[in-house]
N, C-alpha and C positions, 0 to 999 in steps of 0.2 A: 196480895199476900196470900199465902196459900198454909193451908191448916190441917194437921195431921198427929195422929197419934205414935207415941214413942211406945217402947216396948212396957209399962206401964200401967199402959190405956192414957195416960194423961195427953191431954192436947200439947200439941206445940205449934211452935207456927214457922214458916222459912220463909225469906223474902230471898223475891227474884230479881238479884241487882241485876240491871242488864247495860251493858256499856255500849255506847253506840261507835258507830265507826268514827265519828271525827272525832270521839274524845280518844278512844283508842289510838289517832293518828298520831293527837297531841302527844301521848304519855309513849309512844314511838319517839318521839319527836326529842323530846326531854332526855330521854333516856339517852339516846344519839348525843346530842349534845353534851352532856354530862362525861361519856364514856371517850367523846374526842378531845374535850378538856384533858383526860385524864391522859391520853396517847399521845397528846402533844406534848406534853410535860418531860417523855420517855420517849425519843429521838431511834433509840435501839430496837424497844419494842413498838413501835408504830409503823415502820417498813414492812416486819412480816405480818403483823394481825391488819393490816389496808389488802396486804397484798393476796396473802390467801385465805380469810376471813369476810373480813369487813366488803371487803369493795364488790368480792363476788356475791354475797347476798344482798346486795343493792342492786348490782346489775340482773341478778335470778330476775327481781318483781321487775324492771323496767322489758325484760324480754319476755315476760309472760306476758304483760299487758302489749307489746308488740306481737306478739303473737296474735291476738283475734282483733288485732286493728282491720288488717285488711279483710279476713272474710266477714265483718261485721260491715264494712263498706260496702261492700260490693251487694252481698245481699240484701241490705237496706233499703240500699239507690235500686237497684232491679225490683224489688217487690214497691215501691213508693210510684213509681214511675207505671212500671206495668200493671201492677193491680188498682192504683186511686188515678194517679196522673195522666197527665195528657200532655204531647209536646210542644200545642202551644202556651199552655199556662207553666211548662218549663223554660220556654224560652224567657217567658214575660218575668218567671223567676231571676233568673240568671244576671237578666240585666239591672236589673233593682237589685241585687245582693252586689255584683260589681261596683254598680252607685255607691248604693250604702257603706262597701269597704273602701272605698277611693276616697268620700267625703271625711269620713271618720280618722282613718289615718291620717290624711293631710292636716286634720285640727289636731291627731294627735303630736306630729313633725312639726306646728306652731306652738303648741304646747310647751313642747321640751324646752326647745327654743326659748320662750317666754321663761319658766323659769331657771335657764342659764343665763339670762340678760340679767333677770331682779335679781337673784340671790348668788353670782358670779362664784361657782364651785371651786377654781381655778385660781382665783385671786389670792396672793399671800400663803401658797401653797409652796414649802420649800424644795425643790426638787430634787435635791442632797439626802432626802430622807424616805425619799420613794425608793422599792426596790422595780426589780428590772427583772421583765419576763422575758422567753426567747418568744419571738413572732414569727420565723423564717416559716415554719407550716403552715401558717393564716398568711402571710405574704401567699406563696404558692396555692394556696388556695383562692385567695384575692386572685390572681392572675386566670387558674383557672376558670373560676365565674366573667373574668372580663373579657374570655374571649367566647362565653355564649348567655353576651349580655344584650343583645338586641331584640327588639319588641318579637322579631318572625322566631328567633332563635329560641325565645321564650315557648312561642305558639308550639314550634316543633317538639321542644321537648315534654309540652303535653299529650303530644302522639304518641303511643309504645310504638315500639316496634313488634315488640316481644310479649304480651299482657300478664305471660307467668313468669315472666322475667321480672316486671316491674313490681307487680306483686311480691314473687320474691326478695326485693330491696325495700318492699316498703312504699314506697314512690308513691302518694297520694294521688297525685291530681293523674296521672294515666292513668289511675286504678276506676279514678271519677270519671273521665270520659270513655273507658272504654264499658261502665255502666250505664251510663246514659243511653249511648248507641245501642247497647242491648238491652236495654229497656222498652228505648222507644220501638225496635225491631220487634221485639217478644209480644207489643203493646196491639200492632198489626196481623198479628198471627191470630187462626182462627180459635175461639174459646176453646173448644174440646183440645185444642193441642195445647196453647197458653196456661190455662188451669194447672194443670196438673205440676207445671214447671213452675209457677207464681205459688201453689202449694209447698212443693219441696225446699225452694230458697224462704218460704216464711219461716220455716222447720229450722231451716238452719240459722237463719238470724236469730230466732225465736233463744235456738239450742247453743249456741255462743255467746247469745248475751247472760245465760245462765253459767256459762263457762267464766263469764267476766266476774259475773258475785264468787265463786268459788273461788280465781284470782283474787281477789279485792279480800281476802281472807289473811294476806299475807301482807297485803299492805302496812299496816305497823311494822312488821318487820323489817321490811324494808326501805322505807323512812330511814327506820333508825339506824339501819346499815348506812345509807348514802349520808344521814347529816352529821354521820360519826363520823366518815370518810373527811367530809370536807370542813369539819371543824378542826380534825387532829390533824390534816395536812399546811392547811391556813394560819387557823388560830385568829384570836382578836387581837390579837398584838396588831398581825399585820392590815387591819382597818382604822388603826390610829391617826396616822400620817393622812388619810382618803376618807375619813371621815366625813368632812364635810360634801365632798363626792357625792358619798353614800347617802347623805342625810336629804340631801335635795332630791335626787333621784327618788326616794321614796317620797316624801314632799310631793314630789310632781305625780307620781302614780296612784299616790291616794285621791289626790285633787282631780286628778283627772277621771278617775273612777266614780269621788262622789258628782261632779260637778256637769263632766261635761257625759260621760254614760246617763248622769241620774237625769239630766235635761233630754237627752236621746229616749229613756224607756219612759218617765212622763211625758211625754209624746204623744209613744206609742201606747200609753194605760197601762203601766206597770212600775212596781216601785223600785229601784236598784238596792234597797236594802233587803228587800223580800228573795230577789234572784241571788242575793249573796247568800241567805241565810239556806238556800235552796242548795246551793252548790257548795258549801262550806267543804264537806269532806274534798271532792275533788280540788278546792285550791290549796287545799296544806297538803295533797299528792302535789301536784304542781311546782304546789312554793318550792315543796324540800327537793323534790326529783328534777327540777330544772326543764325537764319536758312535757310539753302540750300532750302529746299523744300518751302518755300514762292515762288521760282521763279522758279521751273521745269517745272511748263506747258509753260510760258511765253519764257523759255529759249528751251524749245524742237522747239517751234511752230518758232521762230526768227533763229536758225539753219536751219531748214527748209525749210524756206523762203531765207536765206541764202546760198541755195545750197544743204547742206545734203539731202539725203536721209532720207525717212520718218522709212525706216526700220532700219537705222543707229543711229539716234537721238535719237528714241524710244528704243533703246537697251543700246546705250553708256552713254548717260547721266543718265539714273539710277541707270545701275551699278556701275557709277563713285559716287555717291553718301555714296558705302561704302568701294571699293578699290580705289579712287582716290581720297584724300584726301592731297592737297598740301598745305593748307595752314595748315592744323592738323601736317602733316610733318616736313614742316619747324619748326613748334614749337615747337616740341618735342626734335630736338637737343637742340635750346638755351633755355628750361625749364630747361634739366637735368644739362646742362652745368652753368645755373646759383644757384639751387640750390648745386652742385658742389662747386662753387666760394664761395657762400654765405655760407658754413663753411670752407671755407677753404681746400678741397678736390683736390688733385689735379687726372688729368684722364689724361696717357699716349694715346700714336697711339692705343695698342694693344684693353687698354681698350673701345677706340671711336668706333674700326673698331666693337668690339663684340656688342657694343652699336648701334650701323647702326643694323646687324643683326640680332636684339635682337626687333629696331622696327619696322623692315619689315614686323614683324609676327605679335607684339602685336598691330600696328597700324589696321587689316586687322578686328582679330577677337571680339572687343569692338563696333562700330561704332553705333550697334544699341542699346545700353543701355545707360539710362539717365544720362549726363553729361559724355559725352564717352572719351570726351578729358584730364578730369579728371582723370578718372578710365585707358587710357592708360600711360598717365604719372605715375601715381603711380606705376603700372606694371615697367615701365623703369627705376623708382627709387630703386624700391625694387629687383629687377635685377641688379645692380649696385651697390646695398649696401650701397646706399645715405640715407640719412635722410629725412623722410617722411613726419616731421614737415615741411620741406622746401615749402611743397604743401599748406598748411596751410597758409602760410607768403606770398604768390603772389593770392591768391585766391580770395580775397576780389577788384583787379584789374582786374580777368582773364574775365568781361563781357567786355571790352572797348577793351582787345587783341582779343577776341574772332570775334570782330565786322572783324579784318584785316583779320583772318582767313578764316571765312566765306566769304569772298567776295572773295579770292583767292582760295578757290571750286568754285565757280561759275566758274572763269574765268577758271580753270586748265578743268573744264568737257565741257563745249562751245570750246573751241578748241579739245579737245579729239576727241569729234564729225567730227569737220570739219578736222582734222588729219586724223580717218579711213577713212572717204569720201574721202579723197584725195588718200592715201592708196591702197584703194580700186579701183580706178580709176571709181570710182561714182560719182564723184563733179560736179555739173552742172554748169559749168564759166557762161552760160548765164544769170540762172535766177538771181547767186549771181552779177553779175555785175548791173542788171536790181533793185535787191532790192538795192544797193545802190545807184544807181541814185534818186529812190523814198526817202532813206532817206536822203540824202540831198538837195533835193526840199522841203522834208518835213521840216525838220531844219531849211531854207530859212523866212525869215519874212512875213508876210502875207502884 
């Protein structure tokens, strides 16, 4: 509280409300809500305020945080690499983060599974009262992922060809390998030439991750742009009918978060309620924006701060972005499991067990083609000999499930991070005990 004289001489006093960013997210959040309530109601005025209002200042904040996705990449991995790292304690990385994602997801693909068998989403579901989405561009998208869907065709398209090209699209994991490579090159070169260049890329990561707070300024805003968008377009009407859908789906995502993450970071000595309360802001960016890559620079930099290594955070969380995919996971069993139900379909052990194996694979090689959650279910479907209208009939809900999925990548790759740190016997207990003292002073009332 701070204390000053008015024109008087008499004391007065002003308190410095100060709103943090998650709460600011929420009352984004609210306010969205509230305003698509109101736009759905009005059929007339909801077409032009989506279309040259709303929807474009949702899209503003999701292109500015795509924006220093990749130079915030790229610099990371080269100064992590060449300044602390060595390439064989990256290799030794790489393959315990591969482990650790393969294991993790496969429990999360029994997961779902599991609760699509107990709590049958699909069952006494009328299909007379489901509406119908079009599919033919996730069809066409299916097709294109299935014909460069094999393990080497995977590997190739890790390779650029082009490295400002791929940058240019975004394209993570070429962005990741052709870091490394020039890391571990940079790593070989002699110090008076190496320095000067491991200086300049720390500047710049240093100078983009400040770019990221300045973004992250507008974050409220654009919250409340996107969950206005998809409230007034939706509505709750149409989660009535899929309800039950819905109710399991998150069911399963929270259980899976507390139970089977909380059993993984007890483990590794660390609590999964403390990394939630760590990352809060970036899962309500998440929940509401539907995309991971909203919060990767913000979630590298808080790992970090949190203990990680900078060469571990800058390597794990990227590539968790398209082998670590727990909340796509989970969903994929109680997708197929409820289009299953919802004709009638019944699927033994044998067929589940081929059904796990089936999307080990197809979860891995889609992730970066549009609408990929799509396009791997359909794969799972038509692998299974299910009905492919069944995609159709949940589709017109799948923005509102997508929101729980999305925020369970976030959490599944922030622990991944602090997993190999621990792993690796990298973790730094001091500075993580040190960042939380700061954030709960920070948390503290002013």
């Amino acid at each position: 509280m701070n204390i000053s004289a008015d024109k008087a001489g008499l004391p007065r006093t002003r308190s410095a409300i100060r709103i943090g960013l998650a709460w600011q997210i929420v009352i984004g959040m609210v306010v969205g809500i509230l305003v698509g309530m109101v736009l759905n109601k009005y059929p007339e005025l909801r077409a032009t305020a989506i279309k040259h209002y709303i929807q474009p200042a949702g899209d503003l904040f999701i292109k500015l945080i795509k924006m220093v996705v990749v130079p915030i990449v790229f610099t990371s991995m080269v100064v992590g690499i060449a300044g602390v790292g060595d390439g064989k304690s990256l290799g030794r990385i790489g393959l315990k983060t591969i482990v650790y994602f393969e294991l993790v997801t496969t429990v999360a693909i029994v997961a779902g599974l599991f609760f699509g068998n107990v709590f049958q989403p699909g069952l006494g579901t009328d299909i007379s009262r489901l509406g119908r989405a079009d599919i033919s561009g996730v069809q066409r998208s299916a097709a294109l992922a299935g014909e460069h869907h094999s393990f080497m065709q995977l590997v190739l398209n890790i390779i650029p060809e082009n490295i400002l090209a791929s940058m240019a699209r975004g394209d993570l994991l070429p962005v990741l390998f052709f870091s490394v490579l020039f890391g571990l090159a940079l790593q070989s070169v002699s110090r008076e030439y190496r320095q000067p260049v491991v200086d300049t890329l720390r500047g710049i990561s240093d100078a983009m991750f400040k770019v990221t707070g300045i973004v992250m300024r507008y974050a409220p805003i654009g919250v409340a742009a996107l969950i206005a968008a998809t409230v007034a377009n939706f509505g709750f009407a149409s989660l009535l009918p899929l309800m039950k859908l819905l109710g399991v789906t998150y069911l399963a995502i929270i259980g899976f978060t507390v139970v089977v993450l909380g059993i993984a970071a007890r483990i590794a000595g660390f609590n999964i309620f403390t990394l939630l309360r760590i990352i809060k802001s970036e899962l309500l960016i998440a929940f509401t924006t539907c995309s991971s890559a909203t919060v990767l620079p913000q979630l590298m930099k808080k790992m970090e701060d949190y203990g990680a290594p900078k060469a571990i955070t800058t390597f794990v969380i990227p590539t968790g972005y398209v082998f670590n995919l727990d909340g796509a996971s989970v969903y994929l069993g109680i997708g197929t499991l409820f289009v299953a139900q919802l004709y009638g379909i019944h699927l033994g052990l044998q067929e589940q067990i081929v059904l796990v194996l089936t999307m080990v694979v197809t979860s891995k090689g889609a992730a970066g083609v549009p609408g990929f959650m799509f396009v791997i279910l359909l794969a799972t479907l038509s692998s299974a000999g299910l009905p492919l209208e069944g995609l159709a009939l949940i589709a017109g809900i799948d923005r509102f499930m997508d929101m729980g999925r999305t925020a369970l990548n976030v959490v599944g790759n922030a622990l991944a991070a602090l997993v190999i740190a621990r792993w690796e016997g990298q973790y730094d207990e001091q500075k993580g005990r040190a960042y939380l003292r700061q954030l709960r002073e920070s948390e503290q009332p002013s």
